[in-house]
PDB file as gemmi writes it, atoms N, CA and C in Angstrom:
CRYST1    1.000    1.000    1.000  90.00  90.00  90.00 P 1                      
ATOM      1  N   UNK A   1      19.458 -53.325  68.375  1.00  0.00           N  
ATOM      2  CA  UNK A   1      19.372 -51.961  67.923  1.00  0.00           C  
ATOM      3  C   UNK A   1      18.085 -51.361  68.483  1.00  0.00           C  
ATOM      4  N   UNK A   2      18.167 -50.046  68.955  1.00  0.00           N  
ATOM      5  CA  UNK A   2      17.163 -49.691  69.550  1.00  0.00           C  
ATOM      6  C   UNK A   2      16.510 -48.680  68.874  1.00  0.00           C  
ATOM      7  N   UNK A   3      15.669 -47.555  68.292  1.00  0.00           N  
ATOM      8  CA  UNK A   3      14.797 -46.782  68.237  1.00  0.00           C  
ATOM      9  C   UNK A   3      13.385 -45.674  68.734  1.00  0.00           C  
ATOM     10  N   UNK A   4      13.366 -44.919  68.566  1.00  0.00           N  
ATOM     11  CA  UNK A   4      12.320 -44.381  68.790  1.00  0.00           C  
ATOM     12  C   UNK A   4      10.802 -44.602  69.090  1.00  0.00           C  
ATOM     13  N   UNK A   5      10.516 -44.369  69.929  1.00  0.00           N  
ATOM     14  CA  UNK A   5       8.653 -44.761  69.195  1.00  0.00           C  
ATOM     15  C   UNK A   5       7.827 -43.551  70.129  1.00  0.00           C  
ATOM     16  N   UNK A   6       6.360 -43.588  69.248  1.00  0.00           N  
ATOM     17  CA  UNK A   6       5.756 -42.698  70.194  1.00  0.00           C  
ATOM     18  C   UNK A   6       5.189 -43.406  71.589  1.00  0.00           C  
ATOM     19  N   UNK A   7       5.672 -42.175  72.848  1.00  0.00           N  
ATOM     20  CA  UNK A   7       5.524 -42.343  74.237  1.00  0.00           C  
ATOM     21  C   UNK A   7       4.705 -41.124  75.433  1.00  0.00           C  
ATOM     22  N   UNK A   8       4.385 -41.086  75.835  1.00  0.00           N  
ATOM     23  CA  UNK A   8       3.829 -40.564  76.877  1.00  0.00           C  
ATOM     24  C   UNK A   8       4.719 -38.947  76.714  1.00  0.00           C  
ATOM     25  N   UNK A   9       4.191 -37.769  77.183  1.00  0.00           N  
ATOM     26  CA  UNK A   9       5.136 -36.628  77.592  1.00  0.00           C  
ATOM     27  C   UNK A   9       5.703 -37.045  78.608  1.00  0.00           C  
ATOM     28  N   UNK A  10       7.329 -36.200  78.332  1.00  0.00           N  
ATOM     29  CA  UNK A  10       8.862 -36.663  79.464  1.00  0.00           C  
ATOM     30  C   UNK A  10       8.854 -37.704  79.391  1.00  0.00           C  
ATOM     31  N   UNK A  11       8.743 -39.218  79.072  1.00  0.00           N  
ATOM     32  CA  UNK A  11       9.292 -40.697  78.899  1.00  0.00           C  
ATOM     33  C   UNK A  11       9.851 -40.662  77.863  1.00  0.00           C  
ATOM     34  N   UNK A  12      10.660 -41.583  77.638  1.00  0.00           N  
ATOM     35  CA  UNK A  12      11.357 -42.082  76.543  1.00  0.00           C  
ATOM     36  C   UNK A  12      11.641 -43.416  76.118  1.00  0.00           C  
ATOM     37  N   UNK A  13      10.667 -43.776  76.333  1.00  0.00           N  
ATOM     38  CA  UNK A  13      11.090 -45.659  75.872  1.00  0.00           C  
ATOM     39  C   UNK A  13      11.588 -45.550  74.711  1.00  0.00           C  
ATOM     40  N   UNK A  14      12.157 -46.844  74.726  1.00  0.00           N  
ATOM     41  CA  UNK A  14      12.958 -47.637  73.610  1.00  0.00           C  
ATOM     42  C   UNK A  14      12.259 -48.676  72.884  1.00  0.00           C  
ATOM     43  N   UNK A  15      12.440 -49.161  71.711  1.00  0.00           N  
ATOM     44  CA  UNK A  15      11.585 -50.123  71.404  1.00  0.00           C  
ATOM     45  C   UNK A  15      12.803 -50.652  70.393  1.00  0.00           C  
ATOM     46  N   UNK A  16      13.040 -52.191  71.175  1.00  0.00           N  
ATOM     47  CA  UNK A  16      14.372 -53.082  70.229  1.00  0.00           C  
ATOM     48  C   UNK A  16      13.304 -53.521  69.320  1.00  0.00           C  
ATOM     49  N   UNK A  17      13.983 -52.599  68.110  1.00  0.00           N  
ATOM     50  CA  UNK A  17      14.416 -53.936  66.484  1.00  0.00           C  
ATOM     51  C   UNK A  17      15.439 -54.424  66.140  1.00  0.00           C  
ATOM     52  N   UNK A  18      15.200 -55.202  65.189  1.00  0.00           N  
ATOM     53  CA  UNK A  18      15.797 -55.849  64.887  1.00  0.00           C  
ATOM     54  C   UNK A  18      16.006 -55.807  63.081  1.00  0.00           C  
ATOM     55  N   UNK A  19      16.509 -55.106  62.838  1.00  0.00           N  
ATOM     56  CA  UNK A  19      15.978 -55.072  60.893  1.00  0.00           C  
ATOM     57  C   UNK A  19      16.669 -55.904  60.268  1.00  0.00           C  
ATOM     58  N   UNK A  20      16.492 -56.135  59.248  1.00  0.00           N  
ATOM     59  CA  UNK A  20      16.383 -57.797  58.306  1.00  0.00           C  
ATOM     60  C   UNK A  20      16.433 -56.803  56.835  1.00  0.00           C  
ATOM     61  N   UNK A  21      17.624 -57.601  56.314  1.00  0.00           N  
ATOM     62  CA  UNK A  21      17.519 -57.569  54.706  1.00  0.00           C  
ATOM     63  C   UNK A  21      17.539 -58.812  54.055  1.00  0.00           C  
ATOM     64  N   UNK A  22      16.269 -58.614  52.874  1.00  0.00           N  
ATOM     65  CA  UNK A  22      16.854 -59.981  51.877  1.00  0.00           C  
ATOM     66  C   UNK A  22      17.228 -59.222  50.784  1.00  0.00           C  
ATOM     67  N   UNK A  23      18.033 -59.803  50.213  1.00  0.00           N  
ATOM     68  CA  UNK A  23      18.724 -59.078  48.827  1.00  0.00           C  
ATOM     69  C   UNK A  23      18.532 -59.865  47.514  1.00  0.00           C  
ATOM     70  N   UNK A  24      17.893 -59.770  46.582  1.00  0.00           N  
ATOM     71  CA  UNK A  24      17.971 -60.018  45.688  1.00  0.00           C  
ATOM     72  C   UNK A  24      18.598 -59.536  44.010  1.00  0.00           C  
ATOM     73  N   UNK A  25      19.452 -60.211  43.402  1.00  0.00           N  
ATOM     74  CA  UNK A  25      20.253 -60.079  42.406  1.00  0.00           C  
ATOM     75  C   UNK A  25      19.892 -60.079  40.990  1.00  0.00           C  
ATOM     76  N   UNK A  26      19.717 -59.741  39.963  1.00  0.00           N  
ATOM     77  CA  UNK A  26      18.673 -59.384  38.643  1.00  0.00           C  
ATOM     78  C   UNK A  26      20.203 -59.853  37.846  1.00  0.00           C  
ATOM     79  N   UNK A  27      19.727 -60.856  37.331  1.00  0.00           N  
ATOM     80  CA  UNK A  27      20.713 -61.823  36.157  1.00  0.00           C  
ATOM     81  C   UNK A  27      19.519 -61.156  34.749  1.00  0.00           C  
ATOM     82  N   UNK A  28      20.735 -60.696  34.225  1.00  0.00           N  
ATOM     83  CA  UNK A  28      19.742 -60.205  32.885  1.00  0.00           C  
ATOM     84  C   UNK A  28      20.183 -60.583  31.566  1.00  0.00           C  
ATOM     85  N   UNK A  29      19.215 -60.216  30.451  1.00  0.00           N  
ATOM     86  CA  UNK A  29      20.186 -60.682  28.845  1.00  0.00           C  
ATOM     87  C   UNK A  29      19.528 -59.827  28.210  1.00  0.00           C  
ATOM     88  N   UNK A  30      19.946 -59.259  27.336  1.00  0.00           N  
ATOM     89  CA  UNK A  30      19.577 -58.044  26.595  1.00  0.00           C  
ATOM     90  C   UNK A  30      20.239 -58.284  25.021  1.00  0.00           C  
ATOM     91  N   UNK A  31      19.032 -58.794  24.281  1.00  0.00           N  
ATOM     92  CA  UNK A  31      19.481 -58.610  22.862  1.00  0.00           C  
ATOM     93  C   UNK A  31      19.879 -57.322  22.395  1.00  0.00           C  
ATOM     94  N   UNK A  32      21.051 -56.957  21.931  1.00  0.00           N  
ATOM     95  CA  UNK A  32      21.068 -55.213  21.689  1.00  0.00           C  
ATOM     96  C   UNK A  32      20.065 -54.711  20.341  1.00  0.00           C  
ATOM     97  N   UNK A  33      20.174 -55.772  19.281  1.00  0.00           N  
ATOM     98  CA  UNK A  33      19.596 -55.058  17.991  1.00  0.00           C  
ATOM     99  C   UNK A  33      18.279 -54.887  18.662  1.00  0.00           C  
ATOM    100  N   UNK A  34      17.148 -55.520  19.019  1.00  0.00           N  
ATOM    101  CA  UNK A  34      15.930 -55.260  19.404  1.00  0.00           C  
ATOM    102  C   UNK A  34      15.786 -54.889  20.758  1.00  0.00           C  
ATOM    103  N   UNK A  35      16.281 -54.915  21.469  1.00  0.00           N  
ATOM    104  CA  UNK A  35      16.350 -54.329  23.036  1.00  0.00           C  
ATOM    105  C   UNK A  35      15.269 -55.759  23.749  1.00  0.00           C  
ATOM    106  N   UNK A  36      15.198 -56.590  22.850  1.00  0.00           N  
ATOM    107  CA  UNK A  36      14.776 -57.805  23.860  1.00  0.00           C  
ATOM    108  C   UNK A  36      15.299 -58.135  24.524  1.00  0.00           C  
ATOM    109  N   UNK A  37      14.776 -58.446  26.274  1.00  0.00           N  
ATOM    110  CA  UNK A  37      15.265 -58.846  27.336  1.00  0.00           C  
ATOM    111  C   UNK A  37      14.818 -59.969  27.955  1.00  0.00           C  
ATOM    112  N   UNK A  38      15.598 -60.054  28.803  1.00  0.00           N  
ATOM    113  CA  UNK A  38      14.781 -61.252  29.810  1.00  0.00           C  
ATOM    114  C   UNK A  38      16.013 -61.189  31.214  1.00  0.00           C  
ATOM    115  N   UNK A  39      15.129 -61.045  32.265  1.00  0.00           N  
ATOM    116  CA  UNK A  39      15.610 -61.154  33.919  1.00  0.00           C  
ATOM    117  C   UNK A  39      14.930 -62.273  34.525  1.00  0.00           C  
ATOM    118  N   UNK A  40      16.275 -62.741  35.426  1.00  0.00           N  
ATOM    119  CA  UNK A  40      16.323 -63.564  36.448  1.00  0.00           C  
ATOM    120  C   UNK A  40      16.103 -63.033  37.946  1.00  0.00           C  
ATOM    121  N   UNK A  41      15.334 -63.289  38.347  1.00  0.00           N  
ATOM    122  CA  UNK A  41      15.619 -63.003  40.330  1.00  0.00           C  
ATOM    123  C   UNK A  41      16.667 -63.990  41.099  1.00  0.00           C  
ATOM    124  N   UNK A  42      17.705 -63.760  41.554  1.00  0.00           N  
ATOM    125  CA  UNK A  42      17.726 -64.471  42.364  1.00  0.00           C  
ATOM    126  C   UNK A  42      18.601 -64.274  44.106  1.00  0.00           C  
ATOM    127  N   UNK A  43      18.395 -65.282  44.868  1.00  0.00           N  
ATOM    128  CA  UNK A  43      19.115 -64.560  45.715  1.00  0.00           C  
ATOM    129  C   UNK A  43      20.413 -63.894  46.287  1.00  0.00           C  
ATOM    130  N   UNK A  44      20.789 -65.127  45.714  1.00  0.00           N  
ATOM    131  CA  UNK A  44      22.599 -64.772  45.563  1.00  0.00           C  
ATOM    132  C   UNK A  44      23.564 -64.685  44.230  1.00  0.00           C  
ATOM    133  N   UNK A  45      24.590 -64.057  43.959  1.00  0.00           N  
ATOM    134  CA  UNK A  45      25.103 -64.092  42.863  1.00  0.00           C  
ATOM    135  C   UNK A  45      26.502 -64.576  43.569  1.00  0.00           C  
ATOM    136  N   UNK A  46      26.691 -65.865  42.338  1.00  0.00           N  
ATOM    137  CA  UNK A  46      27.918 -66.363  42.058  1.00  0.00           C  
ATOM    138  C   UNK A  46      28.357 -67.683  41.196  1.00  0.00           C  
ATOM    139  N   UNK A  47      29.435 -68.429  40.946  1.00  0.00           N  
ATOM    140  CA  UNK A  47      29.230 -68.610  39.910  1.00  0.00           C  
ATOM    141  C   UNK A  47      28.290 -70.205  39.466  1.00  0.00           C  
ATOM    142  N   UNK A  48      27.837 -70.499  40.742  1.00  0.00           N  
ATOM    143  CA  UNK A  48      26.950 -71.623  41.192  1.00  0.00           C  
ATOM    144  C   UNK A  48      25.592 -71.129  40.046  1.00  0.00           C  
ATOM    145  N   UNK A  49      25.164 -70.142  40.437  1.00  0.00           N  
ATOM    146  CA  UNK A  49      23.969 -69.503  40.351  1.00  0.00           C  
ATOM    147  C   UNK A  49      23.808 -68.855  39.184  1.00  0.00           C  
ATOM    148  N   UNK A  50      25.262 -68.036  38.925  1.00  0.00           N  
ATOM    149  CA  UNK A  50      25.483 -68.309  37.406  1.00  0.00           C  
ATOM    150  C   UNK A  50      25.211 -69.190  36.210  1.00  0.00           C  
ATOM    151  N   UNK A  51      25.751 -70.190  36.510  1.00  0.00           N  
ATOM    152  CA  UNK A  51      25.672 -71.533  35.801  1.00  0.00           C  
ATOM    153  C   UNK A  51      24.252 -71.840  35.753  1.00  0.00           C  
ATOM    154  N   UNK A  52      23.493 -71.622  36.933  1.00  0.00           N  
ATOM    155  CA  UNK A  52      22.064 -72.244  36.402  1.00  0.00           C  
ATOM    156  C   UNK A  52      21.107 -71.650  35.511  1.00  0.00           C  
ATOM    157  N   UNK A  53      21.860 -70.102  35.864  1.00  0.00           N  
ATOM    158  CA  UNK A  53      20.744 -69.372  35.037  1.00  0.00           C  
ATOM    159  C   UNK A  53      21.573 -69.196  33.333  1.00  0.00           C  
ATOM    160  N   UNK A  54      22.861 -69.445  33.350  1.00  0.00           N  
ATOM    161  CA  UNK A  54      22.638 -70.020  31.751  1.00  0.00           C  
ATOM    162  C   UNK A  54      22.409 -71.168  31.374  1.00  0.00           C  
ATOM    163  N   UNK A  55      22.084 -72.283  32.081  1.00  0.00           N  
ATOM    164  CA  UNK A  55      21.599 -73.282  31.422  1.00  0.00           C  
ATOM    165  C   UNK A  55      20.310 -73.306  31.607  1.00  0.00           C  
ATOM    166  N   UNK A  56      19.299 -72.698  31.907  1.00  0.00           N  
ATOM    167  CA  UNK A  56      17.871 -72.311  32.050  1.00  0.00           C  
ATOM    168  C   UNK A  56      17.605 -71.080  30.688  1.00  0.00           C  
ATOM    169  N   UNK A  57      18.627 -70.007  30.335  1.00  0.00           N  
ATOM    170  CA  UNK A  57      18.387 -69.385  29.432  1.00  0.00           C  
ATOM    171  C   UNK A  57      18.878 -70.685  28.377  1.00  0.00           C  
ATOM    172  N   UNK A  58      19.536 -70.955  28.218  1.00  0.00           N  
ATOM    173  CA  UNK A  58      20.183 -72.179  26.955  1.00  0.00           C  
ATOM    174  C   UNK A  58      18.994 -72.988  26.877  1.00  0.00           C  
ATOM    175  N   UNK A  59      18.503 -73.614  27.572  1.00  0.00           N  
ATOM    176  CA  UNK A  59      16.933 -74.579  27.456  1.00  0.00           C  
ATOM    177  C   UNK A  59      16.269 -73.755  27.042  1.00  0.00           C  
ATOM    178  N   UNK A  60      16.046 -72.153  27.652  1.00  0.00           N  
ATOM    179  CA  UNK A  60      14.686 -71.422  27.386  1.00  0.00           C  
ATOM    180  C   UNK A  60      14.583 -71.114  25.698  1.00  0.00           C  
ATOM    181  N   UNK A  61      15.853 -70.803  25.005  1.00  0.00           N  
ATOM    182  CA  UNK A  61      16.200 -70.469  24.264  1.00  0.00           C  
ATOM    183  C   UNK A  61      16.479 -71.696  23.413  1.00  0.00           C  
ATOM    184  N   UNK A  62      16.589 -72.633  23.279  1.00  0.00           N  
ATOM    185  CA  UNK A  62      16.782 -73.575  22.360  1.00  0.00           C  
ATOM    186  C   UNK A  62      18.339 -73.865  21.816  1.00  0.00           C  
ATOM    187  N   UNK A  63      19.062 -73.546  22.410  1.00  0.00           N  
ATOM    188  CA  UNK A  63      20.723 -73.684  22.249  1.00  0.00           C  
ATOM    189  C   UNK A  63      21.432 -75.092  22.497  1.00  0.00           C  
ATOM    190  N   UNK A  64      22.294 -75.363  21.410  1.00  0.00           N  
ATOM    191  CA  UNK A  64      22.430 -77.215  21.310  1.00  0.00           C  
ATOM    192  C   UNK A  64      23.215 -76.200  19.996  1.00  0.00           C  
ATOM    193  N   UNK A  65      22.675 -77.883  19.543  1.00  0.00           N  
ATOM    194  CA  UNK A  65      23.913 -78.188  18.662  1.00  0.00           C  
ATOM    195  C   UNK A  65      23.962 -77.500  16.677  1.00  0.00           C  
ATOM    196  N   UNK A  66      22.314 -77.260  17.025  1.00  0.00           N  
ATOM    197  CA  UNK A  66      22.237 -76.288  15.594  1.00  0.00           C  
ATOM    198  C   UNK A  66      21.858 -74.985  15.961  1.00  0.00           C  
ATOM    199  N   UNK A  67      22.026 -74.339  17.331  1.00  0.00           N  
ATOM    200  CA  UNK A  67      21.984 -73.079  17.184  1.00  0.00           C  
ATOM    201  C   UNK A  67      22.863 -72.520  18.559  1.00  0.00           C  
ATOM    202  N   UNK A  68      23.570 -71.542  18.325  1.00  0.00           N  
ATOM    203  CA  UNK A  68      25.052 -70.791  19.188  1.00  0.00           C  
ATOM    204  C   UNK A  68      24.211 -69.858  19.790  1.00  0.00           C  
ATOM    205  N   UNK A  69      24.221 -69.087  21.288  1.00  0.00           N  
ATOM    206  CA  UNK A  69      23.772 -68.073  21.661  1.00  0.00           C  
ATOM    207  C   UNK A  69      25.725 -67.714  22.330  1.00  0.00           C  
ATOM    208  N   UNK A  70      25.709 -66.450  21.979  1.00  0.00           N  
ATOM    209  CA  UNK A  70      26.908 -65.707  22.172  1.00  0.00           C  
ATOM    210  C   UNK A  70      26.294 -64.635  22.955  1.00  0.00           C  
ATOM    211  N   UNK A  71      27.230 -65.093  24.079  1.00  0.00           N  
ATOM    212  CA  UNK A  71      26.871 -63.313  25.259  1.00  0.00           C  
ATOM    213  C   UNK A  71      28.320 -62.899  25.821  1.00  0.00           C  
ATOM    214  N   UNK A  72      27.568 -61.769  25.795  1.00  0.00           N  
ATOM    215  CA  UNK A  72      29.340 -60.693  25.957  1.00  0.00           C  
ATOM    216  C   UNK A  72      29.077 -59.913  27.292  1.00  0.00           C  
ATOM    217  N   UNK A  73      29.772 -60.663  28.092  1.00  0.00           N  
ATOM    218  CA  UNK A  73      30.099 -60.672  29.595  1.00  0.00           C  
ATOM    219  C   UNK A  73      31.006 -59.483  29.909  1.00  0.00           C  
ATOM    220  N   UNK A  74      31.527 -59.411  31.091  1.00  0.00           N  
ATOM    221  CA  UNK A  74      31.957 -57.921  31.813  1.00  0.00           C  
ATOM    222  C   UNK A  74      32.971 -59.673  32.378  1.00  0.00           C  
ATOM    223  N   UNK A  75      34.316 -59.224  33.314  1.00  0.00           N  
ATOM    224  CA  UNK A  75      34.716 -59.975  34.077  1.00  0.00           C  
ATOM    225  C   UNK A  75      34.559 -59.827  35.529  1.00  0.00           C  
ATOM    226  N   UNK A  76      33.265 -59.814  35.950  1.00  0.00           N  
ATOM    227  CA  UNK A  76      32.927 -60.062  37.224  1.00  0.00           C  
ATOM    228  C   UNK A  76      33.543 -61.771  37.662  1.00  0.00           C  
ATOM    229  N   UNK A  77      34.160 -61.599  38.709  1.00  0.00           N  
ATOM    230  CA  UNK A  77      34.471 -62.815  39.527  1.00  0.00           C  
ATOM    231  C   UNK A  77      33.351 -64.516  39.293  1.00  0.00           C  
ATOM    232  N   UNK A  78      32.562 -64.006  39.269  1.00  0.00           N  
ATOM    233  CA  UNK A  78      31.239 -65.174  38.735  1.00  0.00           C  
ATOM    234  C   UNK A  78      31.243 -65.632  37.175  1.00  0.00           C  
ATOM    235  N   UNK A  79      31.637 -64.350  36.546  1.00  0.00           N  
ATOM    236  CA  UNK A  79      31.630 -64.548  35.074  1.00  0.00           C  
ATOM    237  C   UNK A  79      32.830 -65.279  34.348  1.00  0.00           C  
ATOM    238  N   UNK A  80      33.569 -65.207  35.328  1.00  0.00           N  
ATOM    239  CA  UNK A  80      35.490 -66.059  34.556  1.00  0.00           C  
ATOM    240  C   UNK A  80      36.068 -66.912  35.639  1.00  0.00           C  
ATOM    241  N   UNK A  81      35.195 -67.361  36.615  1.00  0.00           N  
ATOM    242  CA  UNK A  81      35.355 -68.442  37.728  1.00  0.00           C  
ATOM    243  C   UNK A  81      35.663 -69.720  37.063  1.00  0.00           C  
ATOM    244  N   UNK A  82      36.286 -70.566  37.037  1.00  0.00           N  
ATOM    245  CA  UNK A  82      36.409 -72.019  36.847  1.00  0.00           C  
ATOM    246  C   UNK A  82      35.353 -73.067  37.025  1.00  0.00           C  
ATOM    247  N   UNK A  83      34.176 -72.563  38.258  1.00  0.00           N  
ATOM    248  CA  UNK A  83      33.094 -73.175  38.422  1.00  0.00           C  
ATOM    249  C   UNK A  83      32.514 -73.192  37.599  1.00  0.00           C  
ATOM    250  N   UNK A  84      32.145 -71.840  36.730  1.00  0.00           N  
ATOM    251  CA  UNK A  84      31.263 -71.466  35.761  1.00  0.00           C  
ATOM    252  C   UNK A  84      31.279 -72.990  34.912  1.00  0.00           C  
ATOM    253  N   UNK A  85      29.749 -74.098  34.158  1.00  0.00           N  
ATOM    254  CA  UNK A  85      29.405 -74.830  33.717  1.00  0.00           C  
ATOM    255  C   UNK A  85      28.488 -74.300  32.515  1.00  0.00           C  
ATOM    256  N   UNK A  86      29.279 -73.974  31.207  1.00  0.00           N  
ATOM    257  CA  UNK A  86      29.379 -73.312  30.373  1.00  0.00           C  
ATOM    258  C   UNK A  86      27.753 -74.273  29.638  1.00  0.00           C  
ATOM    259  N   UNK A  87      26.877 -74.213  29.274  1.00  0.00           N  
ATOM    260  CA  UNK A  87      25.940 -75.298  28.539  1.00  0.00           C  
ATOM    261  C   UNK A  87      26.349 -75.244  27.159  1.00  0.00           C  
ATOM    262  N   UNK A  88      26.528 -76.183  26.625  1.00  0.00           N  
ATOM    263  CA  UNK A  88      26.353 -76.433  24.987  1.00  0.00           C  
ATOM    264  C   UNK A  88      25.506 -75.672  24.518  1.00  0.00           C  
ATOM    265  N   UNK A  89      26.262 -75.184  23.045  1.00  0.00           N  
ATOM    266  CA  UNK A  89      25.266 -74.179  22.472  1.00  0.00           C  
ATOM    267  C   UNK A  89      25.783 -72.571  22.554  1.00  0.00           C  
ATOM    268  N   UNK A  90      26.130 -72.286  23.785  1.00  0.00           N  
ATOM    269  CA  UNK A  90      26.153 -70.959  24.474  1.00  0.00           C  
ATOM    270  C   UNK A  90      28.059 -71.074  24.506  1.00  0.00           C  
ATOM    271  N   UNK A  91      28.163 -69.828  24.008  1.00  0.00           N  
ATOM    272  CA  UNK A  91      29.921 -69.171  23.773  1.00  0.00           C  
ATOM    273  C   UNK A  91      29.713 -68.169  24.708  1.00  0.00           C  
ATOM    274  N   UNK A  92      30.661 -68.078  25.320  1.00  0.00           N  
ATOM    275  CA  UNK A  92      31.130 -66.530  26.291  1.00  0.00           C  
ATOM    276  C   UNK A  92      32.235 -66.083  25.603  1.00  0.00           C  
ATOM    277  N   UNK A  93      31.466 -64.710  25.341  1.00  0.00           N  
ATOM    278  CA  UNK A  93      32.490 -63.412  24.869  1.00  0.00           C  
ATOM    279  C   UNK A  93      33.154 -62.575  25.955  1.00  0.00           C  
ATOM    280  N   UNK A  94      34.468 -62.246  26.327  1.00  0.00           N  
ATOM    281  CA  UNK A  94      34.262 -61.551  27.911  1.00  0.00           C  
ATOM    282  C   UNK A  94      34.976 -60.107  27.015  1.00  0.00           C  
ATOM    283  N   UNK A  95      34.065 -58.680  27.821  1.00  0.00           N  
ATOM    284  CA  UNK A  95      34.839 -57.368  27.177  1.00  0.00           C  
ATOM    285  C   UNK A  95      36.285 -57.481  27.863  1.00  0.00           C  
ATOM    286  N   UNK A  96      37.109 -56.728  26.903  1.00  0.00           N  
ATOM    287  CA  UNK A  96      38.100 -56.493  28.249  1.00  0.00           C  
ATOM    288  C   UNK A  96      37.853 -55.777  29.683  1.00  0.00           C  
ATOM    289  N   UNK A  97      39.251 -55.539  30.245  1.00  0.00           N  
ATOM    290  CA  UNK A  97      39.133 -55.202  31.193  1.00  0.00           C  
ATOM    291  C   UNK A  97      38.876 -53.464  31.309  1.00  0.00           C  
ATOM    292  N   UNK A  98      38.421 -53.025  32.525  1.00  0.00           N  
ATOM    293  CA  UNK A  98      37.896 -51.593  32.801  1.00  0.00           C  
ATOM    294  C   UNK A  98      37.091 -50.937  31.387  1.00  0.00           C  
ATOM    295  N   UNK A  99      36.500 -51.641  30.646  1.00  0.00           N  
ATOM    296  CA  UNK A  99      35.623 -50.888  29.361  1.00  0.00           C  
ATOM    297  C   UNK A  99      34.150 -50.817  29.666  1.00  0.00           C  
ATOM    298  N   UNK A 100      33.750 -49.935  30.464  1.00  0.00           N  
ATOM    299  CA  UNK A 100      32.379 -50.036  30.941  1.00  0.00           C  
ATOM    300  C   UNK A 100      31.223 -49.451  29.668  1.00  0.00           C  
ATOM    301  N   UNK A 101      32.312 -48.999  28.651  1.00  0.00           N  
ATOM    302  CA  UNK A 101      31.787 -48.340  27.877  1.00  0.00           C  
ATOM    303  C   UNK A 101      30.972 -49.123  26.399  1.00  0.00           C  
ATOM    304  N   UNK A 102      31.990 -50.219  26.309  1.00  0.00           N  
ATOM    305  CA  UNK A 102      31.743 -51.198  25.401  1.00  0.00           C  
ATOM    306  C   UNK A 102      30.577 -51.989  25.959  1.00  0.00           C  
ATOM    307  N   UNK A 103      30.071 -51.916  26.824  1.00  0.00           N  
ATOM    308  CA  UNK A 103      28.662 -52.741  27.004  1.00  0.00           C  
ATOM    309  C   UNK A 103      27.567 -53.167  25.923  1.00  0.00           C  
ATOM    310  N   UNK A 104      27.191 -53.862  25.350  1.00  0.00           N  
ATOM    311  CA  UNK A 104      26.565 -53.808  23.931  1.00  0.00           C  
ATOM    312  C   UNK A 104      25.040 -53.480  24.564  1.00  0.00           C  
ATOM    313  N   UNK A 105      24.626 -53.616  26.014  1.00  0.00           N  
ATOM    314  CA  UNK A 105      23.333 -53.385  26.870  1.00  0.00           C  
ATOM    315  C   UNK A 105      23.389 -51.985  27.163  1.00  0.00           C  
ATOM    316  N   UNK A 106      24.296 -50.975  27.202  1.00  0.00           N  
ATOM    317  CA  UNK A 106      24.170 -49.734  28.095  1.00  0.00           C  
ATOM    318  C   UNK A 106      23.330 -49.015  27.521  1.00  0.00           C  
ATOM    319  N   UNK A 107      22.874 -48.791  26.261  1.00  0.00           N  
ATOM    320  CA  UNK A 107      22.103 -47.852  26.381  1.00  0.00           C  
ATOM    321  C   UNK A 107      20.834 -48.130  26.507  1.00  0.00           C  
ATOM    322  N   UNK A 108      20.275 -49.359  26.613  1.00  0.00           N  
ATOM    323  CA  UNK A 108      18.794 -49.936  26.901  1.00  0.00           C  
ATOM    324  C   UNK A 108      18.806 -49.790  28.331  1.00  0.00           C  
ATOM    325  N   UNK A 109      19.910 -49.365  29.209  1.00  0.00           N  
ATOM    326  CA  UNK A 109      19.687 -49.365  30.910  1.00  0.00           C  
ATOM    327  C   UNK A 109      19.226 -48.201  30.774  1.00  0.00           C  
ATOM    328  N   UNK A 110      18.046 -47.814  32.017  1.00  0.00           N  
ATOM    329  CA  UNK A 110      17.560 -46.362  32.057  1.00  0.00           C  
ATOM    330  C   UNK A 110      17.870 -46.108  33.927  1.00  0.00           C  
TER     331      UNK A 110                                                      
END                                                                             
């Protein structure tokens, strides 16, 4: 890919770049009664990556066998995958389908 740059009057060089994206993905949890949160970075989303970051919230959080963390998911492809490695402790609630409205997080998004 080529571009612009500054050059001499009447020349026109070119100057090859090359541009580069990294993308990073924000895994989040949002208590609704208190608007407590907590985000993940990571690079890719799916349901590999999924899985780790609820069993990292399930450790962070103390979830086993005397205490349930219940999260209420959207059905993104990552979220109702078969891969998904559910940790003890932790229940998935999934909304139905097309209810963007039922989010129990939307109004803490700004």
């Amino acid at each position: 890919m080529y571009r612009r740059v500054w050059a001499p009057r009447g020349k026109t060089p070119l100057a090859w770049v090359r541009p580069r994206y990294r993308w990073l993905y924000v895994y989040g949890f949002v208590r609704p009664g208190t608007g407590e949160s907590e985000f993940w970075l990571l690079p890719t989303v799916n349901a590999v990556a999924f899985s780790e970051v609820l069993g990292r919230f399930a450790r962070l959080r103390g979830a086993g066998e005397g205490k349930l963390l219940l999260l209420v998911l959207d059905r993104a492809g990552w979220h109702v995958s078969g891969r998904v490695e559910v940790p003890e402790g932790v229940g998935l609630v999934f909304l139905p389908p097309y209810s963007p409205e039922l989010q129990p997080c939307r109004p803490s998004r700004a």
